[in-house]
C-alpha positions, 0 to 999 in steps of 0.5 A: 500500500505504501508502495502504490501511494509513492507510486502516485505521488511519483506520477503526480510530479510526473504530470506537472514536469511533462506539462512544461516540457512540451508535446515531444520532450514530453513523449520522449520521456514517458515513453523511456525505458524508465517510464515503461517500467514504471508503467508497469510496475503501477499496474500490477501493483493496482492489479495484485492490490485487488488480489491480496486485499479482500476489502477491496473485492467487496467493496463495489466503488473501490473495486471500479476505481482500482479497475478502470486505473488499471485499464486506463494504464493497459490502454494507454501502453497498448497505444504508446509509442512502445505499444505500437512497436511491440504490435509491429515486431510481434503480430505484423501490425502495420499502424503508427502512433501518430503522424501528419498528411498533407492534401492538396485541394482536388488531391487524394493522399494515402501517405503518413508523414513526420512534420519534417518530412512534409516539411521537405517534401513541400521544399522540393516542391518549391524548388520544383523538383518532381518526386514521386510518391514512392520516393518520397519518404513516409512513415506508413501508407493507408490501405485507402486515399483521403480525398481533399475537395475543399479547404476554407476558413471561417473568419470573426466579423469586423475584426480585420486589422491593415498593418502598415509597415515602411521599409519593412518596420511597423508604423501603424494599424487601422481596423479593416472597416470602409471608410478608415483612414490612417494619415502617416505624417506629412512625408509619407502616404495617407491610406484610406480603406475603400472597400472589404472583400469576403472572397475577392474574384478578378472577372474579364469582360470585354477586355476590362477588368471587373472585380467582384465580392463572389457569395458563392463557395471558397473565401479569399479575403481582400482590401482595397485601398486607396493611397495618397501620396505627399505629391497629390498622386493617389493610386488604388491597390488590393490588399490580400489576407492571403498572397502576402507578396502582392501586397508591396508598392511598387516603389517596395518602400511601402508594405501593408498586410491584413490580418484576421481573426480565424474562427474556425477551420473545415476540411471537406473529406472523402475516404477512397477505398473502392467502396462507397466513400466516406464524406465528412466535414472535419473541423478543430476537435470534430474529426474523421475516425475510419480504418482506424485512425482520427483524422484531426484538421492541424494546420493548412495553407497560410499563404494560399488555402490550397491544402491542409494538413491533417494530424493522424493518430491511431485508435489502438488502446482508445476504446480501454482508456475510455472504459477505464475511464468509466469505471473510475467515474463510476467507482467514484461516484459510488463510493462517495455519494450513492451507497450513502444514498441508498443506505439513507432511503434504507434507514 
């Protein structure tokens, strides 16, 4: 018994240093052959605690507690790191613990990557060298393609802001809104916002140019406006939330950036395994679970909107850690408010 309480202690501080180490450090270090062994060391001591000690046997909440510890600790190794390269030497099982794909708007992808390979792979691409998909690097391949038809961010209202920088130092910021001006002083231009764009579109008609607010899918947000200049010259320039390197002036001594606030992320998937496909809208905290992963919306596009990036983690252990986590709850609950309800309405 004293033994399981340093145990618990030794978990506790556990806890409190992985919150400051950080995502990797932190699964660099339970997953270490120290912490393995201590992971199983806990459980069976709660296992044999339950064994030796008979009260525990009889008492229904002590016993769901001490069972969904030893649950939620068996699912969560069964899901590790070390879980999953155990599954893979001994019964040939081809699931990573966790990983990252990127898919291109209109593109399928079946690849799990790291971040760095993805990282990679996209530098490549800008230096426009052709890799196939099976030279590329990868942690594993899906039995099946994820599909990405669309990508689009959902934006607060009126919260834009125009940052005004002059030789690439900040100088000032207006809010996004028609009608704002921001006067720099006598020597440099005045800027004045003529007009917002939720999804700026460029139409040719007859040869001139139309531009237009499209309503319909897709979001590409936009500024115009417009500049004075000391010498009475004004021009009309679009700023774009997006495309970050249209928005210099042409002399290149002027830079304006709009930013926004996202309010949320969507991510139109399709899974292809040559059945009927699987369709489903996934957003922050709101994945895709199929073949046995969950496909989390990570990160995306920030210059252009033109793929996203999906975080993949498996299921494997999930469904016990959550049993475990019941029975806790349950136990719980029994322990210090329903026997002594029932025992009340006995009395």
């Amino acid at each position: 018994m004293w033994v399981g309480l340093l145990l618990i202690v030794a978990l506790t501080v556990l806890s409190i240093v992985g919150a400051f180490l950080g995502t990797e450090r932190a699964k660099e270090l339970f997953n270490s052959p120290a912490l393995v062994f201590f992971w199983v060391a806990f459980t069976i001591l709660l296992t044999g605690g339950m064994l030796i000690f008979i009260r525990l046997r009889q008492n229904a909440g002590l016993l769901l507690i001490h069972s969904g510890c030893v649950l939620v600790l068996v699912g969560g190794m069964w899901g590790s790191q070390a879980g999953h390269q155990l599954l893979r030497e001994y019964f040939g099982s081809a699931k990573v613990p966790h990983g990252y794909m990127a898919i291109f708007e209109g593109q399928s992808e079946n690849r799990i990557m790291t971040i760095e390979q993805i990282n990679m792979m996209f530098r490549d691409l800008k230096k426009q060298r052709r890799i196939g998909p099976d030279a590329q690097s990868y942690l594993e391949k899906l039995p099946f393609h994820v599909r990405l038809h669309d990508f689009r961010i959902e934006y607060y209202e009126n919260n834009g802001k125009l940052l005004v920088y002059a030789q690439k130092k900040p100088i000032g910021q207006i809010k996004a809104l028609e009608g704002e001006e921001f006067d720099m002083g006598p020597e440099l231009p005045r800027i004045r916002i003529l007009r917002t764009f939720r999804n700026f579109r460029i139409n040719i008609e007859d040869g001139k140019r139309q531009v237009s607010d499209d309503i319909g899918k897709g979001e590409n947000p936009a500024l115009e406006v417009e500049i004075s200049r000391p010498n009475g010259k004004t021009e009309k320039k679009y700023i774009f939330e997006r495309f970050p390197d249209f928005n210099v002036l042409g002399d290149g001594q002027l830079q304006m950036r709009y930013v926004l606030m996202p309010k949320d992320y969507f991510s139109d998937l399709e899974v292809e395994d040559g059945q009927a496909g699987t369709l489903k809208t996934i957003e922050v905290n709101k994945p895709l679970h199929y073949g046995g992963y969950y496909f989390y919306q990570s990160d995306y596009d920030h210059k252009s909107g033109q793929y996203t990036i999906l975080s993949v983690r498996s299921d494997t252990g999930l469904i016990i850690v959550f049993a475990g986590y019941f029975l806790l709850c349950a136990g719980i609950f029994w322990h210090f408010w329903f026997r002594n309800i029932i025992k009340g309405r006995l009395i």
